[in-house]
N, C-alpha and C positions, 0 to 999 in steps of 0.2 A: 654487242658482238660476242659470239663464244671465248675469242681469245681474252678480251675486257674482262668477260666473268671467271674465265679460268685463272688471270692474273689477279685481282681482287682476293677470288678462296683464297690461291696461295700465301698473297701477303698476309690476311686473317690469320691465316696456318701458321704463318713466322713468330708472329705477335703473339699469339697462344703462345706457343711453345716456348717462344724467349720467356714468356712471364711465367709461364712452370718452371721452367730452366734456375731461373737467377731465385724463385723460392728456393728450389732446392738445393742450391749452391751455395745460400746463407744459411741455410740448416744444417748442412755437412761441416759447414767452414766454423758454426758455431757452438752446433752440439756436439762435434767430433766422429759420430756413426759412419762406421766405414760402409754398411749397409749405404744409407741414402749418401755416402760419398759416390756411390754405385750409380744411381738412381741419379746424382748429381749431373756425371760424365756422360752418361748415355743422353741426358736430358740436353747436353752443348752438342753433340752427334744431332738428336733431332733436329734443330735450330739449322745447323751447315749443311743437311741433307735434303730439309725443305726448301731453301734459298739453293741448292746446284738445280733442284727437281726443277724448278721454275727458269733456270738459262736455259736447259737444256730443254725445256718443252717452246720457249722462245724459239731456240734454234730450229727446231723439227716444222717451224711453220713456214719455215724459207721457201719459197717455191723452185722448181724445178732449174736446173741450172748447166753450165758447160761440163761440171765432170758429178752431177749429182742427177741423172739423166728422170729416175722415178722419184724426185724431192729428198726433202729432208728427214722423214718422218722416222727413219732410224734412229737417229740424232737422240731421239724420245729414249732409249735404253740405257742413256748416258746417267740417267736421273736412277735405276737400280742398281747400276755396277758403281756409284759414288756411296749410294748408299750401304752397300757390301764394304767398300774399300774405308769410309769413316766408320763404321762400329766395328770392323778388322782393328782398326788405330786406337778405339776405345777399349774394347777389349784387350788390346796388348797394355795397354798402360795401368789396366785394372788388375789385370793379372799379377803385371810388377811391384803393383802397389801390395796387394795382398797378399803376396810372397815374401816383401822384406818387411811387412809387419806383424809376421807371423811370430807370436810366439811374445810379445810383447804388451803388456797390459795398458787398457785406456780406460777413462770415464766418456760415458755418453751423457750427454744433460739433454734438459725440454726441449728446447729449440728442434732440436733433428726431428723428433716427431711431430711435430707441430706444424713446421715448413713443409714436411714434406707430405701431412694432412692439407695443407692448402693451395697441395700444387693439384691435388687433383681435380680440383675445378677448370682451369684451363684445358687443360689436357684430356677431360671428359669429353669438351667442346669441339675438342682438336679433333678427335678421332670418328667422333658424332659427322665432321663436316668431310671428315677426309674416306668415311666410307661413302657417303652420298653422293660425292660430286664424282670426278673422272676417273676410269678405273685405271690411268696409267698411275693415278696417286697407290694403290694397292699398296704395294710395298712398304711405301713410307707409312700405310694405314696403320700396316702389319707393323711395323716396330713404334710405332704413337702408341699401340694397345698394348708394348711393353711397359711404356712408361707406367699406364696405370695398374697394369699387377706388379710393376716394379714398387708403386708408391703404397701398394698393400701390404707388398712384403717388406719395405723397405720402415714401415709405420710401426708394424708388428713386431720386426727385429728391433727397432732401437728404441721401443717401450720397454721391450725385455731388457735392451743391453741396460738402460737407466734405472729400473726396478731390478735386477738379479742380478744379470753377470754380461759383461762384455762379450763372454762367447757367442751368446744369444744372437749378437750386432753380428758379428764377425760370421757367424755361422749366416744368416740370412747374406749378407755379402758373398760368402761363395756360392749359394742358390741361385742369386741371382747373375751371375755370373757365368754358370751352368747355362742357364735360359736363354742367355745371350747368345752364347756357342750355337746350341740349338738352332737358334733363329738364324743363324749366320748359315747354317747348313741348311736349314731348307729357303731361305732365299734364293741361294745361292743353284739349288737346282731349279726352282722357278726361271732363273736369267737364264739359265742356259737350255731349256727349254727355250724359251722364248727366242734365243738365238736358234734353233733346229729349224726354220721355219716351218713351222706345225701348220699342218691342213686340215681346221677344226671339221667334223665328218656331216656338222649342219652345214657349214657353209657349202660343201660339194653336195651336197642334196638341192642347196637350194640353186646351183649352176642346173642342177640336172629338171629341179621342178620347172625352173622358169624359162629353158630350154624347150623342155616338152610344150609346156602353155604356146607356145611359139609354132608350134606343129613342126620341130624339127627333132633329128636324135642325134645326143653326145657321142662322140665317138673316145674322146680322151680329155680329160680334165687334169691341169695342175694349177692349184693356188696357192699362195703363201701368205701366213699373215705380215703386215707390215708396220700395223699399229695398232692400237685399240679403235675397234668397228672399220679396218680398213684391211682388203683382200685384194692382191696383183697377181697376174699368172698368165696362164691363156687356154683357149676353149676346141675342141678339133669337132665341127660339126657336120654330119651327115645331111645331105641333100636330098630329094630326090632324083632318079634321071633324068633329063632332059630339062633340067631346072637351068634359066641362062643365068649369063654372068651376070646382069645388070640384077634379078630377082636374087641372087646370092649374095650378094654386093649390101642389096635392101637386108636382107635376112641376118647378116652379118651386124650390119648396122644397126635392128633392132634388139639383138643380144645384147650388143653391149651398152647399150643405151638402160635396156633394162637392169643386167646385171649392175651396173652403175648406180641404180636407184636403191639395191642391196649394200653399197660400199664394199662394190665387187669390180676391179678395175682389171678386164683383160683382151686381149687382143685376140680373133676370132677369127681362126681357118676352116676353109672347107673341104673337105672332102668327098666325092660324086657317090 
């Protein structure tokens, strides 16, 4: 079943991520690199935002209920405004961190680079599975693909800070740092889009193509998207005259029977 194989990637997804995660959190914890301490903290965000994505896509498969009348499939947006709201959390604590260490000398040793060269094998995997599989994972794709330029720059920086100078560390830590911010903002307008409910302009073509095939004409279309490949709304269809109720009734019937076969769900008036 779809739901089996979507649960299955997930937990995959968990298991990556936790073992890039705990590489790079013994590299931070023992090479000292505030860089891959960077790379570290974002790397535990991963881990708690892949495990919400997966209750909350559980939840979105409830079926329809006394005060949930069109299902649960909203449910489903709970998994990108978590993911907003933990690296919000990650990046405050990163921010604090590298504010009151400002200005204070460290040594970086092997280990930081090292660990956090070996985390990018996981996390290769992770991102390789999380663009193929369901596009509600997007998001989470989207910040997986930090990790691995995090663990480039994060590699980069703490080879300098261990050969030169610690600014080198500390300088790639606020880069990446930056990037985060960045990504926090265009997530963040992706969700809320997402909340507009946007009427992608194929799907209302495809109301209007498969309408016409039907030998009838739209008179007014509104749909909204409700999930990934799923559209609810309703259709206002012209008749012609002297068309009875029972042949209107059929006509109706085959619209949305069709539209349905699009993962187009709407409820279909006529008008003479």
């Amino acid at each position: 079943m779809e739901r089996d194989r979507v649960g299955r990637t997930i937990l995959l997804l968990v298991l990556l991520s936790v073992a890039g995660g705990l590489l790079k959190i013994y590299g931070s914890l023992t090479g000292g690199s505030r860089a891959v301490f960077v790379d570290a903290m974002t790397s535990i965000g991963n881990s708690v935002t892949i495990a919400l994505t997966y209750k909350y896509f559980r939840e979105s498969l409830k079926p329809p209920d006394l005060d949930h009348h069109y299902g649960h499939y909203k449910m489903l947006m709970g998994a990108p405004v978590s993911t907003l709201m933990v690296y919000s959390f990650v990046a405050g604590v990163v921010l604090f961190d590298l504010v009151e260490s400002y200005g204070s000398p460290y040594k970086v040793g092997y280990e930081s680079p090292l660990f956090a060269a070996l985390a990018v094998v996981p996390y290769g995997v992770a991102v390789a599975i999380s663009k193929s599989s369901r596009s509600f994972l997007a998001v989470y794709g989207g910040f997986t693909v930090i990790e691995l330029i995090e663990s480039s720059v994060s590699i980069a920086s703490s080879l300098g800070g261990m050969a030169v100078s610690y600014t080198i560390d500390y300088a790639g830590a606020l880069v990446l740092l930056g990037y985060l911010f960045f990504e926090l903002v265009s997530s963040f307008r992706e969700v809320i889009l997402s909340y507009s409910d946007v009427a992608p302009i194929d799907v209302v073509e495809r109301v209007h193509a498969v309408v016409r095939e039907l030998g009838v004409e739209v008179s007014r279309v509104r749909v909204r998207k409700v999930a990934d490949g799923l559209y609810q709304g309703d259709v206002v269809i012209r008749v012609k005259p002297g068309t009875s109720v029972d042949e209107a009734h059929a006509i109706m019937d085959k619209v949305e029977k069709e539209l349905a076969k699009h993962g187009i769900e709407v409820v279909v008036h006529v008008e003479p």
